[in-house]
C-alpha positions in Angstrom: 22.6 -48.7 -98.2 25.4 -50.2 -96.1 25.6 -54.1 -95.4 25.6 -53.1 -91.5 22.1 -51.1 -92.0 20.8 -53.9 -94.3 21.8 -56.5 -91.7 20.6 -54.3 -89.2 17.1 -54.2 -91.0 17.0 -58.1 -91.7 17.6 -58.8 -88.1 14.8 -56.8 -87.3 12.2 -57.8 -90.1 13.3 -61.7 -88.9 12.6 -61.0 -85.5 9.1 -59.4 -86.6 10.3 -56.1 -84.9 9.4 -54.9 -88.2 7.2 -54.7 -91.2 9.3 -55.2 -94.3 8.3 -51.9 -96.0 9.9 -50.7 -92.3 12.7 -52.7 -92.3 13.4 -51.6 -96.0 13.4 -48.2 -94.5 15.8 -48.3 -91.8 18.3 -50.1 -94.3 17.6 -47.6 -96.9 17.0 -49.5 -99.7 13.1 -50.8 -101.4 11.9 -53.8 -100.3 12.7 -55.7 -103.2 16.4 -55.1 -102.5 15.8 -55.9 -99.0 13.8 -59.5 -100.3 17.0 -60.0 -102.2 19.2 -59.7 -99.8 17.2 -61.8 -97.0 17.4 -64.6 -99.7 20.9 -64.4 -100.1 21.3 -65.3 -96.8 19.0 -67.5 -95.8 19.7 -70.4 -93.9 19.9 -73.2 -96.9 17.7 -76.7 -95.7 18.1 -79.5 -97.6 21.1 -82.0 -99.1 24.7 -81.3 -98.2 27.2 -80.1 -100.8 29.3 -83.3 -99.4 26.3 -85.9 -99.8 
């Protein structure tokens, strides 16, 4: 699992190209890891650190 496959595979799974189980696939790692990753870079909504 490489952070270029794993982006690779998040891009695709955002875009619906892919199923996650799929997209966990092409970035060779489970789709828990996958999950994890997605969260830890998801856009963040909500208050500003500077508010």
């Amino acid at each position: 699992m490489t952070s270029k496959s794993v982006a690779t595979a998040l891009t695709l799974y955002r875009a619906r190209t892919l199923t996650l189980e799929q997209a966990a696939t092409v970035g060779g790692c489970s789709t828990a890891q996958l999950e994890e990753s997605a969260r830890a870079f998801a856009p963040t909504t909500g208050s500003h650190a500077d508010d």
